[in-house]
N, C-alpha and C positions, 0 to 999 in steps of 0.2 A: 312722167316724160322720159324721154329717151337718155338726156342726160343721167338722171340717176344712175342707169342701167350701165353705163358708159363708164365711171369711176370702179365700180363693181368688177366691172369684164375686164378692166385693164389689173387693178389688183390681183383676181384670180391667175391672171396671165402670169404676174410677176412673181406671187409666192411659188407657181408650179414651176417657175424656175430658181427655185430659189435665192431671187435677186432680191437684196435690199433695196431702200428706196436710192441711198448714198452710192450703191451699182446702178441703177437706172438711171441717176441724175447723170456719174460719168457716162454713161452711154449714151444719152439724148443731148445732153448740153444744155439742158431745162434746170432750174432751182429745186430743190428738195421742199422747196413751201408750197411751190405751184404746185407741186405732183400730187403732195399730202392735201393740197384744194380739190386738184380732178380727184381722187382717191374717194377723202371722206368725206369730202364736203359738197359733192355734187357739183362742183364750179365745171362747166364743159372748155374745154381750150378752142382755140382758132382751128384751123384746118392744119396751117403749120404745126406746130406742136402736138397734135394728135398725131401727126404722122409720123412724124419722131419717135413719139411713143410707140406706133406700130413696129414700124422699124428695129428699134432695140429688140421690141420682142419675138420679133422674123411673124410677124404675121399680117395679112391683107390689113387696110386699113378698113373695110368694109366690114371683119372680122368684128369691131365695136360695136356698127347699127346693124348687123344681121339678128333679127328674132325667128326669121322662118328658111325653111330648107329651100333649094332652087328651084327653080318654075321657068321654064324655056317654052316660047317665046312670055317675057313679062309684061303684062299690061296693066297700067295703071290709072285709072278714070277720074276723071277730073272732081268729082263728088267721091271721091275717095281718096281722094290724099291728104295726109295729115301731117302737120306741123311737129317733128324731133325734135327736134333741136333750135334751141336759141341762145344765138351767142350776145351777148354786151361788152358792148366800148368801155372805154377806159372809166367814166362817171358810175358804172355800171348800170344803166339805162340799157335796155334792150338796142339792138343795134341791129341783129340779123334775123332774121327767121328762117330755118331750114325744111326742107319739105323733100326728102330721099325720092328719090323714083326708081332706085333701082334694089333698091330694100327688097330683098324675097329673093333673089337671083346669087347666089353665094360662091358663083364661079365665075363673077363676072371680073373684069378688068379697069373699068373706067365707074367714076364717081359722079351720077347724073343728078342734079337739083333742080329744083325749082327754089329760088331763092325772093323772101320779101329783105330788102335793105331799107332802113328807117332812116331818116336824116341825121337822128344823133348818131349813125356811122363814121362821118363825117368828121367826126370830135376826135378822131384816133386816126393820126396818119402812118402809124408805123408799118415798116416794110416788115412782110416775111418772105420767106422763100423754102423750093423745097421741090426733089428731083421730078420730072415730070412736066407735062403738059394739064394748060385751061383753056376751055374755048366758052365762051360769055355770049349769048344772044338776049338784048336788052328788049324786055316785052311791054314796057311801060316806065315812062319819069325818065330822068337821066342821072348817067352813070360816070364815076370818078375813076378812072382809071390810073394809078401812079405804075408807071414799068420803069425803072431803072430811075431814072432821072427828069422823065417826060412821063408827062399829065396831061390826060387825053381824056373830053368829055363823049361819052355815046349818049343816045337818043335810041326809042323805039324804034324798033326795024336796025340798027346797026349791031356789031359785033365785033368781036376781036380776041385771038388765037395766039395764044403766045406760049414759049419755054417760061416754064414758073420756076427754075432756079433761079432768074435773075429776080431781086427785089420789086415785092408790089407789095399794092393796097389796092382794095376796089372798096369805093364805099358809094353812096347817093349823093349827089352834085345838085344842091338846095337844099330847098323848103318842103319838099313832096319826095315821097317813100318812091322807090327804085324796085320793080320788079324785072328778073333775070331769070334763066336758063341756065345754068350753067355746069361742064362736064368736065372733069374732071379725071389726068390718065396720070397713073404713078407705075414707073416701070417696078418688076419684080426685083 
């Protein structure tokens, strides 16, 4: 899984600059136990924290799930898309399932998913944040959205576009998995 691949890529990134992990940790703001998790232990971080880690190392964040060279226009078919990345909540119970759509396209700018969210999403309200724009089109279940201070439920068919520096969470609002769209723009 994509994960593996992902501790890997960001290592190579860091020793070809010579950073320690104790230089990484000051750079990102992350723990030096978390890092040595994403490193060697395969643990994948949130979307936050990954991008932190991009960041420190001045490279796209796309740079981690890219395996293939660019393809202009990318199409992606619905019996063809596969499951990267899964992140887990705090119990460590699976929580998200990630599904790239724009994997293969290596110049692009914006971060396109198809996202399954599980209800044990739900178990971890913490906020992150992080420079950039999300826009969320909810495809199935309903969605928890925390932005700042207000909690807002979506439903199928609705959406919502926000500045992602300010503090969020999005997780599944219930008892039933939460399917989403969601893109993802992080300036340069």
């Amino acid at each position: 899984m994509m994960q593996d691949k992902i501790g890997k890529r960001i290592r190579t990134f860091r020793e070809k600059q010579d950073l320690t992990l104790e230089a990484m940790a000051e750079r990102t703001g992350l723990g030096i136990d978390f890092l040595k998790a994403v490193e060697e232990e395969g643990m994948y971080p949130s979307l936050g924290p990954l991008l932190k880690i991009a960041r420190a190392l001045g490279v796209r964040l796309g740079t981690f799930l890219d395996d293939q060279v660019s393809r202009d226009p990318l199409v992606v078919r619905l019996d063809e898309r596969q499951e990267e990345l899964t992140m887990h909540g705090g119990d460590h119970a699976a929580a998200f399932r990630y599904f790239p759509l724009g994997q293969g396209k290596s110049d692009r700018h914006m971060e396109p998913f198809f996202i399954e969210i599980l209800p044990e999403s739900g178990k971890d309200k913490s906020l992150s944040s992080h420079e950039g724009e999300e826009f969320i089109l909810v495809k199935s279940g309903q969605l928890s959205v925390t932005y700042g201070r207000e909690e807002t439920i979506l439903e199928a068919g609705d959406s919502i576009y926000y500045n992602s520096i300010v503090p969020h969470n999005v997780s599944a609002a219930g008892d039933e998995k939460c399917e989403i769209y969601a893109v993802l723009y992080f300036p340069e």
